[in-house]
Gaussian input, Z-matrix of N, CA and C with variables (Angstrom, degrees):
# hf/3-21g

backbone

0 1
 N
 C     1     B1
 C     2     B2     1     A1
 N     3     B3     2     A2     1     D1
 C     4     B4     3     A3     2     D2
 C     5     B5     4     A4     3     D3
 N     6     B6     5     A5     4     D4
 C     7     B7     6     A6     5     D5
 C     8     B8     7     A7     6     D6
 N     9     B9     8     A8     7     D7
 C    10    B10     9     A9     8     D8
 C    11    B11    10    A10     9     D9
 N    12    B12    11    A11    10    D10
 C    13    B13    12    A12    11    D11
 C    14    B14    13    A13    12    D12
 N    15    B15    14    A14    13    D13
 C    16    B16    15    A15    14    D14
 C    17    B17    16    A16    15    D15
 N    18    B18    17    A17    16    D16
 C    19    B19    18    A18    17    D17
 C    20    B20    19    A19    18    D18
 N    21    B21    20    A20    19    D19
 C    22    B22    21    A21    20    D20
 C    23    B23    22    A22    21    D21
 N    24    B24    23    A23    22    D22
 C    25    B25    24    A24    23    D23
 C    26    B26    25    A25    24    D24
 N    27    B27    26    A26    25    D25
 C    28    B28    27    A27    26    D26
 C    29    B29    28    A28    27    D27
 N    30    B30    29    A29    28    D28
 C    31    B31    30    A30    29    D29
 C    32    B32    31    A31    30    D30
 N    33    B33    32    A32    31    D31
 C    34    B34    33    A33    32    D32
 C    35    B35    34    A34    33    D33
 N    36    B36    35    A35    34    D34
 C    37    B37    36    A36    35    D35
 C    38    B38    37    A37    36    D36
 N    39    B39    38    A38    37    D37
 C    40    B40    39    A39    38    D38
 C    41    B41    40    A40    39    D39
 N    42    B42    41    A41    40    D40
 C    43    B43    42    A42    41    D41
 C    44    B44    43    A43    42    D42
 N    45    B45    44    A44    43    D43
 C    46    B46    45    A45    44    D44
 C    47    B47    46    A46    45    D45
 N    48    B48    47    A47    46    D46
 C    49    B49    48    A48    47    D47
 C    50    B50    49    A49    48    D48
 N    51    B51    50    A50    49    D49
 C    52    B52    51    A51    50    D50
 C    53    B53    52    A52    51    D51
 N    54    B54    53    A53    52    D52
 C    55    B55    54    A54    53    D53
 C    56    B56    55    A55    54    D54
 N    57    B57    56    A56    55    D55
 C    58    B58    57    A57    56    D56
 C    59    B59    58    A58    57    D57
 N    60    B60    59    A59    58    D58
 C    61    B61    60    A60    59    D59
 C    62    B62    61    A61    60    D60
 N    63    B63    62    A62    61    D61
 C    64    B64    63    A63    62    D62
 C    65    B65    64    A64    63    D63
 N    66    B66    65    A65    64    D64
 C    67    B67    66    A66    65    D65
 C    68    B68    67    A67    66    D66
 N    69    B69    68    A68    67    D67
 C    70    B70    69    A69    68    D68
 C    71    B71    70    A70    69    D69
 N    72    B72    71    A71    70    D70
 C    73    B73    72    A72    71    D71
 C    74    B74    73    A73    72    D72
 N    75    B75    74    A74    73    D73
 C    76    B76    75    A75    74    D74
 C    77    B77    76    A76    75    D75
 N    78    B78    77    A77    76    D76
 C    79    B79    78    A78    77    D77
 C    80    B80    79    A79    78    D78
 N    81    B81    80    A80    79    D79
 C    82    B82    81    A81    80    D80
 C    83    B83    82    A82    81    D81
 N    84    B84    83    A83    82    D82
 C    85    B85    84    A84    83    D83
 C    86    B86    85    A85    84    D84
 N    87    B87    86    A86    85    D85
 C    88    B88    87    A87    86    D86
 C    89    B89    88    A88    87    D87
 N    90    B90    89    A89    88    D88
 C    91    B91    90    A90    89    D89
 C    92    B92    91    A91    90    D90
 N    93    B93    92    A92    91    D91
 C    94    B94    93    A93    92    D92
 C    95    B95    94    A94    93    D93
 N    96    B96    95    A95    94    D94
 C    97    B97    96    A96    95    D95
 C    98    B98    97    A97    96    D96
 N    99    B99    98    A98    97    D97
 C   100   B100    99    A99    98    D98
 C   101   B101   100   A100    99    D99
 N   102   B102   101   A101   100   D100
 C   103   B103   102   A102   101   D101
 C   104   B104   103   A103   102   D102
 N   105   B105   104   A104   103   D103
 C   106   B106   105   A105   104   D104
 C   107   B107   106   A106   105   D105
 N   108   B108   107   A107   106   D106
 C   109   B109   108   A108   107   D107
 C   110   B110   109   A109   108   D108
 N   111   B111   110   A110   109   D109
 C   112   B112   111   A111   110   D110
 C   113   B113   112   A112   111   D111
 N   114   B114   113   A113   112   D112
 C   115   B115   114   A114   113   D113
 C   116   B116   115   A115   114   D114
 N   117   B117   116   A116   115   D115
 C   118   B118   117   A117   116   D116
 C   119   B119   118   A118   117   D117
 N   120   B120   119   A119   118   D118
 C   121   B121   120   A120   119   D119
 C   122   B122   121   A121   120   D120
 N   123   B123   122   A122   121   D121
 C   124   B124   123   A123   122   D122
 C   125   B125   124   A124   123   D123
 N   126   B126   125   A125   124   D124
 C   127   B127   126   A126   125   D125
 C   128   B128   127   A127   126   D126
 N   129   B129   128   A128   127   D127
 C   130   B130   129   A129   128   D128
 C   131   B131   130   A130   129   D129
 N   132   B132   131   A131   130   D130
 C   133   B133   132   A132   131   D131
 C   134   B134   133   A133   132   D132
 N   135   B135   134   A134   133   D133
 C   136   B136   135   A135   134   D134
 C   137   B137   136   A136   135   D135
 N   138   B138   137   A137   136   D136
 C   139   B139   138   A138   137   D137
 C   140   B140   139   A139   138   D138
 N   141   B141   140   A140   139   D139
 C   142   B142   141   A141   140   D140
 C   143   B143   142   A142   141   D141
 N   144   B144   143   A143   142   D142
 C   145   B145   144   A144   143   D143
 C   146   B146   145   A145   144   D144
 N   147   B147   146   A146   145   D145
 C   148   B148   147   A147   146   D146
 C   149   B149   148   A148   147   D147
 N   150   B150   149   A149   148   D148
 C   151   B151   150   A150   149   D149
 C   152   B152   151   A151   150   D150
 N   153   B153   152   A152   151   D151
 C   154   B154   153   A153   152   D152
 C   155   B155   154   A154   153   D153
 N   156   B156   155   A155   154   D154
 C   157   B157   156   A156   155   D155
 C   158   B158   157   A157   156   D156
 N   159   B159   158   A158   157   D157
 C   160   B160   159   A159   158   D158
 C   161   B161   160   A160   159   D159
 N   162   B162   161   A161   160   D160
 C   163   B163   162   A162   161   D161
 C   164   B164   163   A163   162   D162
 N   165   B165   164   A164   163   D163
 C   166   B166   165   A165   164   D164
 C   167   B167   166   A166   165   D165
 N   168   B168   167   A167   166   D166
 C   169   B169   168   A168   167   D167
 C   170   B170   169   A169   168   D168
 N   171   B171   170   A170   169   D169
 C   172   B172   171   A171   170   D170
 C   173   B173   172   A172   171   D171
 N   174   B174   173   A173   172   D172
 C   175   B175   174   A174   173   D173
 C   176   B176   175   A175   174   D174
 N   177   B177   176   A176   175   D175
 C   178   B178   177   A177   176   D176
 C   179   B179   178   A178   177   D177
 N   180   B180   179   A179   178   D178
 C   181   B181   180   A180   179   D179
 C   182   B182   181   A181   180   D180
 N   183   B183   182   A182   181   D181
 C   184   B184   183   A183   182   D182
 C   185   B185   184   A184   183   D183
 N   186   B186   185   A185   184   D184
 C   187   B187   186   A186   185   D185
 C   188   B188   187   A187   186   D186
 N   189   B189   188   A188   187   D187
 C   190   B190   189   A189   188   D188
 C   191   B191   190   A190   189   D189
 N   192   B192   191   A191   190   D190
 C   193   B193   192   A192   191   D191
 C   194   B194   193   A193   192   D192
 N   195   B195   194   A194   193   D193
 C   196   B196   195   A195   194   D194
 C   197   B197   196   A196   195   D195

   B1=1.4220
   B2=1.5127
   B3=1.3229
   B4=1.6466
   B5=1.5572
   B6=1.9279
   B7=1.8876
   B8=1.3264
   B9=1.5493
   B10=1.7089
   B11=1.2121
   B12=1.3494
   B13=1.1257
   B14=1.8385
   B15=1.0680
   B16=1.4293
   B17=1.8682
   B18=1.2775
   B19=1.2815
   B20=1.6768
   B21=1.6161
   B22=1.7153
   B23=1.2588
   B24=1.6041
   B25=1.4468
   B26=1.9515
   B27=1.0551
   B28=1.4080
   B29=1.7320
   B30=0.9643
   B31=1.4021
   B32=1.8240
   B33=1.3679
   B34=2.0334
   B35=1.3502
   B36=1.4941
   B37=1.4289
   B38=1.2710
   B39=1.3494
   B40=1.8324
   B41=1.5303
   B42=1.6414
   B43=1.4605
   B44=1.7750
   B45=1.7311
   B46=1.4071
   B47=1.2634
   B48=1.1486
   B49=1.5205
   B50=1.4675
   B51=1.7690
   B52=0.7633
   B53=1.8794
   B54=1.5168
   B55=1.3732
   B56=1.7697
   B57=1.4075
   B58=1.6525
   B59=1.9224
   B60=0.8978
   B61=1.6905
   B62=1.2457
   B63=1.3963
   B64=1.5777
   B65=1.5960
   B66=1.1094
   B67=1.4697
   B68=1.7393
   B69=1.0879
   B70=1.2959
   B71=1.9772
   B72=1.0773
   B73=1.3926
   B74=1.6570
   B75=1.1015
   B76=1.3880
   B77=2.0306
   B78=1.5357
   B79=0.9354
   B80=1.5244
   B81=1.6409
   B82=1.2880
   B83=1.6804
   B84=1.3031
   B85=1.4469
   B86=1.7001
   B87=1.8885
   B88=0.8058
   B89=1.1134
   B90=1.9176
   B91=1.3495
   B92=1.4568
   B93=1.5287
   B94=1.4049
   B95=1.7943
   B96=1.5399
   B97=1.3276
   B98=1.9124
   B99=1.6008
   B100=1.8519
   B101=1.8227
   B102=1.1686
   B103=1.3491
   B104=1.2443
   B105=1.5225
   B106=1.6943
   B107=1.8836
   B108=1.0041
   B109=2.0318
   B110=1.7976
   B111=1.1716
   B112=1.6469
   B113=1.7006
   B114=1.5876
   B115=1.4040
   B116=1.5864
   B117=1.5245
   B118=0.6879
   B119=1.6573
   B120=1.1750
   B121=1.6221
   B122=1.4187
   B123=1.5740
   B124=0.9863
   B125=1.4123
   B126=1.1463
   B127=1.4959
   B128=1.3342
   B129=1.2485
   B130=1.6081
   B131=1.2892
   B132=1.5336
   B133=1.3685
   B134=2.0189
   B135=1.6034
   B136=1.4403
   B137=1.3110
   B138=1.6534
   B139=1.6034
   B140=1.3028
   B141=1.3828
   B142=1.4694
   B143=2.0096
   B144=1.1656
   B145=0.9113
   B146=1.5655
   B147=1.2014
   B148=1.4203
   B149=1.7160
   B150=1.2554
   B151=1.7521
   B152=1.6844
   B153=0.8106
   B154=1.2415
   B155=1.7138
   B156=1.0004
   B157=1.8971
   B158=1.7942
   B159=1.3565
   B160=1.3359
   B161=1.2654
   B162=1.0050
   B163=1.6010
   B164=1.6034
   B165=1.5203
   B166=1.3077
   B167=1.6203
   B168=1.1670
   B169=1.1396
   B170=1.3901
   B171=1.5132
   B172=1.6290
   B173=1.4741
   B174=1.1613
   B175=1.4123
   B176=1.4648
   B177=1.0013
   B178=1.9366
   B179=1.5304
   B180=1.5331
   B181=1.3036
   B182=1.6586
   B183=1.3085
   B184=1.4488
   B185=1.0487
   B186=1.5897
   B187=1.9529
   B188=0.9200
   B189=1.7332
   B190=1.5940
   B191=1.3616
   B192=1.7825
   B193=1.6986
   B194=1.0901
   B195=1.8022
   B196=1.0705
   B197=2.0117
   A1=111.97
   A2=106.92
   A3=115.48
   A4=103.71
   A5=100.04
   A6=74.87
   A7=113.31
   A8=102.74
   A9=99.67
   A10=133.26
   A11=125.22
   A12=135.80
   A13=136.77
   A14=112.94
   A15=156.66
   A16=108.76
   A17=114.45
   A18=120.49
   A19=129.08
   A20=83.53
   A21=92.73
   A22=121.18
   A23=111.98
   A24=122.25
   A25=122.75
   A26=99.99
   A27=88.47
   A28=100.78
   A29=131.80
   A30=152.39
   A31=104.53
   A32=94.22
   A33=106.25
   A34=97.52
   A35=113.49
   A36=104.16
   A37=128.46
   A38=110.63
   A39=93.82
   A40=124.17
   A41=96.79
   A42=96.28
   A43=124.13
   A44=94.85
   A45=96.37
   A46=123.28
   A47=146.12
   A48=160.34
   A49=119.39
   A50=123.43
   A51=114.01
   A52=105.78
   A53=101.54
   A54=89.69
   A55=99.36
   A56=113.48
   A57=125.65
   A58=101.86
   A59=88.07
   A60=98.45
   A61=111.13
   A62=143.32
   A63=143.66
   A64=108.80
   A65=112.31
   A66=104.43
   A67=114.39
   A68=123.36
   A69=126.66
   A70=102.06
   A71=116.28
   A72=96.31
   A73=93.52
   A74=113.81
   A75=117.83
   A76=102.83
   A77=129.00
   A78=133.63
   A79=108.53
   A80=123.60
   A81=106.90
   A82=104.00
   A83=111.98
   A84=125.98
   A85=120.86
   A86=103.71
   A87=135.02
   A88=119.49
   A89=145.38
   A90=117.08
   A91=87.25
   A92=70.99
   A93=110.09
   A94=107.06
   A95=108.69
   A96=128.45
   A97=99.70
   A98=85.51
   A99=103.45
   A100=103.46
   A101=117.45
   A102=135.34
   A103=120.51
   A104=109.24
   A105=106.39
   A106=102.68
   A107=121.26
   A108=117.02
   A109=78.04
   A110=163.77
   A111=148.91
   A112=100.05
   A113=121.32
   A114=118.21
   A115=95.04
   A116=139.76
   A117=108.12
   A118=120.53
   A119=136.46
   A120=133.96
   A121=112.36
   A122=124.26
   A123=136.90
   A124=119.24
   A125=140.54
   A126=133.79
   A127=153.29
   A128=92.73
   A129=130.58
   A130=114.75
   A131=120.23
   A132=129.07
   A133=94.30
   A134=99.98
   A135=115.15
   A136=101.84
   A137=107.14
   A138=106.68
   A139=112.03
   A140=119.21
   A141=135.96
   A142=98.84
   A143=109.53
   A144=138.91
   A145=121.89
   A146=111.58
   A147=114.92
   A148=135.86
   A149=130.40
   A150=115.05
   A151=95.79
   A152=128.10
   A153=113.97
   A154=137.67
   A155=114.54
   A156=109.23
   A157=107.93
   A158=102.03
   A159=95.24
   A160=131.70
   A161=118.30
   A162=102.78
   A163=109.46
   A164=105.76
   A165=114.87
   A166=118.50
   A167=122.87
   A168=113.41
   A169=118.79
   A170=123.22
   A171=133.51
   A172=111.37
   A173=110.00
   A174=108.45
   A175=134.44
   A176=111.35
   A177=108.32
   A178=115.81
   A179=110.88
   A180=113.87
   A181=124.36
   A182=101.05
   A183=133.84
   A184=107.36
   A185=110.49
   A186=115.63
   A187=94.63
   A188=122.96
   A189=142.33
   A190=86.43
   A191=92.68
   A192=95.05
   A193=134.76
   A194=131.45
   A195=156.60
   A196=89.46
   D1=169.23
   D2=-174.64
   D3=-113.66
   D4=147.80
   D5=161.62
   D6=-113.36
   D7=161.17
   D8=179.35
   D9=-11.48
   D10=-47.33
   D11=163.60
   D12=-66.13
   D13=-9.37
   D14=168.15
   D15=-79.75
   D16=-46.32
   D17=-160.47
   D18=-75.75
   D19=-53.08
   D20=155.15
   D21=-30.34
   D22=-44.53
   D23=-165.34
   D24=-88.36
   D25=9.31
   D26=-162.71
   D27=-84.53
   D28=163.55
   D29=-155.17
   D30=-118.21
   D31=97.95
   D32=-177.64
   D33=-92.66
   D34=115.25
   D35=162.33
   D36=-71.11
   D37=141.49
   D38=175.20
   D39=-61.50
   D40=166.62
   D41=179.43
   D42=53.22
   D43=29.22
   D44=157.73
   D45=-129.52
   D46=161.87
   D47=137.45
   D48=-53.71
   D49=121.60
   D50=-179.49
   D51=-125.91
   D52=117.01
   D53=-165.31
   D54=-104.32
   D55=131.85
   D56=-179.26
   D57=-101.32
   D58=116.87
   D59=169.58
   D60=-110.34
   D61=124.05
   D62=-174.07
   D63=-87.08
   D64=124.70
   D65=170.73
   D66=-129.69
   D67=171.32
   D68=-153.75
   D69=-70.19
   D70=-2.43
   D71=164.12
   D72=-154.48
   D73=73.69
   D74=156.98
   D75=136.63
   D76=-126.64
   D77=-148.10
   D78=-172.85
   D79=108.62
   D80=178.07
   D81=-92.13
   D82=148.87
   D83=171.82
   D84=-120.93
   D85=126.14
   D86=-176.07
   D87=-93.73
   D88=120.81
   D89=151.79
   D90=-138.21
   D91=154.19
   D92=-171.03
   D93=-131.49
   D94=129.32
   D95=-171.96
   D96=-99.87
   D97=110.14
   D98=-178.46
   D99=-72.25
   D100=-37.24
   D101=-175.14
   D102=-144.09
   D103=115.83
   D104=-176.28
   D105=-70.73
   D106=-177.12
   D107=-175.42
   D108=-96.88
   D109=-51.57
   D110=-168.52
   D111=-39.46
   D112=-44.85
   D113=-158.00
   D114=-95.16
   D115=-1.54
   D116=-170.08
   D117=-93.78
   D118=166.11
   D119=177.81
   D120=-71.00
   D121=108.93
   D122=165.20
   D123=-38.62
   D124=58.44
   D125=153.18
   D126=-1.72
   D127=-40.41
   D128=-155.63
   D129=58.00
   D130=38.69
   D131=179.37
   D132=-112.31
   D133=147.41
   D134=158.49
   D135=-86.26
   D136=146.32
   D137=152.31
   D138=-33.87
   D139=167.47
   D140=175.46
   D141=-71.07
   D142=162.96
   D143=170.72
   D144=-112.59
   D145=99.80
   D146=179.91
   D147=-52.07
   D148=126.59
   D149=-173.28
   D150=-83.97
   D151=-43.03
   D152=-178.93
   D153=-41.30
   D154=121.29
   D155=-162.66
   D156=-73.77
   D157=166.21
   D158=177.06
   D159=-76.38
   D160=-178.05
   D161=173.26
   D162=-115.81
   D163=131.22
   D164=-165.02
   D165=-64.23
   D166=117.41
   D167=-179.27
   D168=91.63
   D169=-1.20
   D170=-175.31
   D171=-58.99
   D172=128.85
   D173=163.03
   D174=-72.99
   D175=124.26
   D176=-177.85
   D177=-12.93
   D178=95.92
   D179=169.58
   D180=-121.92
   D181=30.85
   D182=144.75
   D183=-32.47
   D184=126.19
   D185=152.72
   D186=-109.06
   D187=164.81
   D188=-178.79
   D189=-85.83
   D190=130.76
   D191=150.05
   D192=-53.54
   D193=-168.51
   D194=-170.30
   D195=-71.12

């Protein structure tokens, strides 16, 4: 788990599904990749760029891509 303060920060990749199932002592977590970035249509757009700042000192809260 994360704490409140932790949460703001975590890093959603695009083009995924995140499925939360509750279980009696905590929460299982699911993701699931809707589109790997190979299938997707080149645009000539970058991903978005986030406004939100980092968080100082955060520990790797990176998921592996697709």
């Amino acid at each position: 788990g994360l704490s409140r303060a932790e949460a703001p920060y975590v890093k959603i990749p695009l083009n995924h599904l995140i499925i939360l199932t509750p279980r009696a002592y905590g929460c299982h977590e699911e993701r699931v990749c809707l589109m790997p970035k190979e299938e997707m249509v080149n645009d000539g757009q970058d991903e978005p760029v986030t406004s939100m700042p980092e968080m100082p000192n955060a520990t790797n809260l990176d998921v592996p891509s697709c």
